[in-house]
C-alpha positions as CSV (number, residue, x, y, z in Angstrom):
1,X,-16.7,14.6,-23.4
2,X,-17.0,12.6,-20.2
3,X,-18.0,15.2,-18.4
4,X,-21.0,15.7,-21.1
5,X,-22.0,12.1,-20.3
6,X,-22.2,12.1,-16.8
7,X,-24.3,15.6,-16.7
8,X,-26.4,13.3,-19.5
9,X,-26.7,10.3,-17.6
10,X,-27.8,12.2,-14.1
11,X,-30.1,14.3,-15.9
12,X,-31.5,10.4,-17.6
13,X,-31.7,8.6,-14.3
14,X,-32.9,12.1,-12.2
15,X,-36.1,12.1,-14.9
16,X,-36.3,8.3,-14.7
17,X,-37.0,8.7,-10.8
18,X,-39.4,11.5,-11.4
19,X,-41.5,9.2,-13.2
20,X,-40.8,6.4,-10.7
21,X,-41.9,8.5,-8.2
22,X,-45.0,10.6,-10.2
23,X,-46.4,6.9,-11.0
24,X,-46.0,5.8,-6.7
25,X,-48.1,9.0,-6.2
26,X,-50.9,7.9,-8.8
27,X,-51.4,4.9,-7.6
28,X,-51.6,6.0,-4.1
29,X,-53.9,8.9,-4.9
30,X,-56.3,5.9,-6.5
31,X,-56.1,4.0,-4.0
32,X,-57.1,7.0,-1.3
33,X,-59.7,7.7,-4.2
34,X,-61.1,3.8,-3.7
35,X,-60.8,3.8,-0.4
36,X,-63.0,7.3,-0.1
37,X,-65.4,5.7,-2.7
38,X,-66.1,2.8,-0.8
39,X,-66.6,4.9,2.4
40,X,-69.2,7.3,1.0
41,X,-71.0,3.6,-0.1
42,X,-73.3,2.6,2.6
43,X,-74.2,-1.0,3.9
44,X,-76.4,-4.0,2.2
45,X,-79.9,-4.4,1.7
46,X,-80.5,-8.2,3.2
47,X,-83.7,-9.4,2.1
48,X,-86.0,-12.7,1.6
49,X,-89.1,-13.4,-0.2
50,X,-89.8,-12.3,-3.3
51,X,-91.3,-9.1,-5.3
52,X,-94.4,-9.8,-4.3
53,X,-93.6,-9.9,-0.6
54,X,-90.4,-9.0,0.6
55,X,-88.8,-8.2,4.8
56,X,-85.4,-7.0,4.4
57,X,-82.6,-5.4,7.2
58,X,-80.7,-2.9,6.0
59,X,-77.1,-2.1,7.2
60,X,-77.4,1.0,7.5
61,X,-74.9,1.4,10.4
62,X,-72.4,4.0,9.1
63,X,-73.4,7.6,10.5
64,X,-71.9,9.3,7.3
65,X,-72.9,6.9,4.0
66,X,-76.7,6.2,3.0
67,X,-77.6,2.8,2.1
68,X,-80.4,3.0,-0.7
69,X,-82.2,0.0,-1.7
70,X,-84.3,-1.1,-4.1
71,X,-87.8,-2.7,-3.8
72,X,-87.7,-4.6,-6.9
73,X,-84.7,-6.5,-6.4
74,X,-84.8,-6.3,-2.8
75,X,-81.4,-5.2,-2.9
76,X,-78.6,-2.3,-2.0
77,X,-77.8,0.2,-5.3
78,X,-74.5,2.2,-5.1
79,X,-74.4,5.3,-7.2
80,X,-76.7,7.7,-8.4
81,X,-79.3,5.9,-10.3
82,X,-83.4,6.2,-10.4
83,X,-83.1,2.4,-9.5
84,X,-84.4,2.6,-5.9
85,X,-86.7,3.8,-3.5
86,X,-85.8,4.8,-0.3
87,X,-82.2,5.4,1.5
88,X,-81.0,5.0,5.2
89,X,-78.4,6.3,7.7
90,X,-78.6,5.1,11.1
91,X,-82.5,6.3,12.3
92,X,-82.8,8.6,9.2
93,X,-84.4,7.5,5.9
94,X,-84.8,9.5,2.7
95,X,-86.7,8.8,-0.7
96,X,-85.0,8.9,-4.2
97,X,-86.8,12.4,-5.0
98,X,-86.8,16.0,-3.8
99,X,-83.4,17.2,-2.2
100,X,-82.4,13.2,-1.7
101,X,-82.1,11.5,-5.5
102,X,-82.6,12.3,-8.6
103,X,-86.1,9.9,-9.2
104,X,-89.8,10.5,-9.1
105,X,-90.3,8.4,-5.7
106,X,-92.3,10.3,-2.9
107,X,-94.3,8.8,0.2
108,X,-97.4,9.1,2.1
109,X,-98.7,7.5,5.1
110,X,-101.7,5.5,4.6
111,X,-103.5,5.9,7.8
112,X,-103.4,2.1,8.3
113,X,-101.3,0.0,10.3
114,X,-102.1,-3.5,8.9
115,X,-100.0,-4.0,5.4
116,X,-102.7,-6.5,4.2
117,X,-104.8,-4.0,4.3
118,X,-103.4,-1.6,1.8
119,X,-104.3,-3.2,-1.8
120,X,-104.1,-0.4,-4.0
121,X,-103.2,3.3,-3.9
122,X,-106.7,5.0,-5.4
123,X,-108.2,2.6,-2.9
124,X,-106.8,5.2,0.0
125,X,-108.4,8.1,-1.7
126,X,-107.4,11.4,0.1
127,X,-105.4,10.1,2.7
128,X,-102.4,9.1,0.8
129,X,-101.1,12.7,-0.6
130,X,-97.4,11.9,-1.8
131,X,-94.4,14.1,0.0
132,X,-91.0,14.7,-1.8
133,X,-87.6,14.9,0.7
134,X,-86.6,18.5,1.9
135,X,-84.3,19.3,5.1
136,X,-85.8,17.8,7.7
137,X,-84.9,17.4,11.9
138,X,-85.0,14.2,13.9
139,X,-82.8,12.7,16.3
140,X,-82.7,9.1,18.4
141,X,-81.5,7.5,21.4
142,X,-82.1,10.8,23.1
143,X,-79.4,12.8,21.0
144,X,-79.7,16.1,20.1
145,X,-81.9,16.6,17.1
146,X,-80.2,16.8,13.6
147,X,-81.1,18.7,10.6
148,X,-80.8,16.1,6.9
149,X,-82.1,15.4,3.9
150,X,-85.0,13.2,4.1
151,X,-88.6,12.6,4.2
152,X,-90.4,14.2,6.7
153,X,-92.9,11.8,7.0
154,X,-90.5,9.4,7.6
155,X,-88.6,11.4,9.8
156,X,-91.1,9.9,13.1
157,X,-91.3,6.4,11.9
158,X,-90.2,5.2,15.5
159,X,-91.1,5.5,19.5
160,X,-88.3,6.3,22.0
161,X,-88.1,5.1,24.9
162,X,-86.0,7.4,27.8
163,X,-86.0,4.7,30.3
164,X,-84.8,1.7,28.5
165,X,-83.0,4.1,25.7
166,X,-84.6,1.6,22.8
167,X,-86.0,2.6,19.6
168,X,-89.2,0.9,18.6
169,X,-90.9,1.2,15.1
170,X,-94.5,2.7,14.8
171,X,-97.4,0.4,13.0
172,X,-98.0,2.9,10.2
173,X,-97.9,1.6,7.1
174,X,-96.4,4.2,4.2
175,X,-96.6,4.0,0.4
176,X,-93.6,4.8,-1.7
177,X,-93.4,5.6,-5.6
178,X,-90.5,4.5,-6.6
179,X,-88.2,6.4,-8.9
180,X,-88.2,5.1,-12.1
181,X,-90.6,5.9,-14.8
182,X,-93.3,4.5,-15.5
183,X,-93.9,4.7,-11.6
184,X,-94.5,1.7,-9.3
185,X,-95.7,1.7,-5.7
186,X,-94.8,-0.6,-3.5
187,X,-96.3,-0.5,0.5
188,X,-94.1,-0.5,3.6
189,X,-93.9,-1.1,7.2
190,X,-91.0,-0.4,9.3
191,X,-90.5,-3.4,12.0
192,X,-87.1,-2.2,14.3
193,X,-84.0,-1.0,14.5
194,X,-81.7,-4.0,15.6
195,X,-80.3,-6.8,14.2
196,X,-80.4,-10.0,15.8
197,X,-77.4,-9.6,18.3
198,X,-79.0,-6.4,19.4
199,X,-76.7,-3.8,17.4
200,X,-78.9,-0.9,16.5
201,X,-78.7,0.9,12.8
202,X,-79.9,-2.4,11.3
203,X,-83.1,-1.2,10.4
204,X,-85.9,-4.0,9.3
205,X,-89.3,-3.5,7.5
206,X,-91.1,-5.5,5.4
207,X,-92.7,-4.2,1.6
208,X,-94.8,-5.2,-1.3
209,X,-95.9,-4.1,-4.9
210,X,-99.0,-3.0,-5.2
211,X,-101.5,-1.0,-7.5
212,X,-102.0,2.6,-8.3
């Protein structure tokens, strides 16, 4: 009989420990799961003004998470969601359609490099024809050129300089739609790619609504 209660009282505690020890390895495969999460998350989306005029920098300073923002709020969105228009990775940006999101947006390049300039999108007739992202190449700071998903006429948006080694933003000025629907367009101009110290992957442009 004693014998019969001590195999009973091992086998008890033995089971007790293998839930001890099933519920240790839960929580820390959530908290690896977290901590992967919050890795595959990109940066913020800084930005002042307001709808109708916003310059933001965008931390987009991790060479393997995309930071997408959105030009209504003028801030970052985590997650997939229609809710924003274009996403960045170090030199490389991307639009929430095509191979990149799951929106509507696409851009075009408005042939003008003044922002005041571009009121309205029928206003550019022709010249702005809208581009969805496929697999496009770029590379920066001299690098070997890199294959991603993005848009490819984004995928120049910058001068570099082999002398100095500094990456300099072009005047263009681009149109995005943005990826909810009903559609909105909003006009953009990239300005650099450092922050104020000088640390590059910060990109900065400035954007605004504006009509079809």
């Amino acid at each position: 009989m004693m014998a019969t209660r001590a195999i009973l009282s091992f086998l008890l505690m033995s089971l007790f420990a293998s839930c001890l020890y099933d519920k240790k390895g839960d929580y820390e495969r959530d908290q690896l799961f977290l901590a992967l999460v919050a890795s595959s998350q990109g940066g913020a989306c800084n930005s002042t003004g307001s709808p109708g005029s916003f310059t933001g920098e965008v931390d987009a300073s991790s060479s393997t998470a995309w930071t997408q923002c959105d030009f209504a709020t003028g801030s970052a969105v985590t997650g997939t969601s229609n809710a924003w228009e274009l996403r960045f990775q170090r030199f490389k940006i991307g639009s929430n359609g095509g191979v990149s999101g799951s929106g509507n947006a696409a851009v075009c390049r408005t042939g003008q490099t003044n922002l005041a300039n571009v009121t309205s999108v029928s206003g550019l007739g022709s010249t702005c024809v809208f581009t969805v992202d496929t697999n496009v190449s770029g590379s920066a700071a001299g690098g070997a050129a890199v294959t991603f998903t993005g848009n490819s006429l984004l995928a120049d948006w910058y001068n570099y300089d082999e002398n100095t080694h500094i990456l300099s933003a072009k005047p263009d000025v681009y149109i995005v739609r943005s990826g909810e629907t009903p559609a909105k367009y909003y006009k953009f101009q990239m300005l650099d790619y450092y922050n104020s110290t000088g640390t590059s992957g910060f990109p900065r442009l400035r954007w605004a609504e504006v009509l079809f």
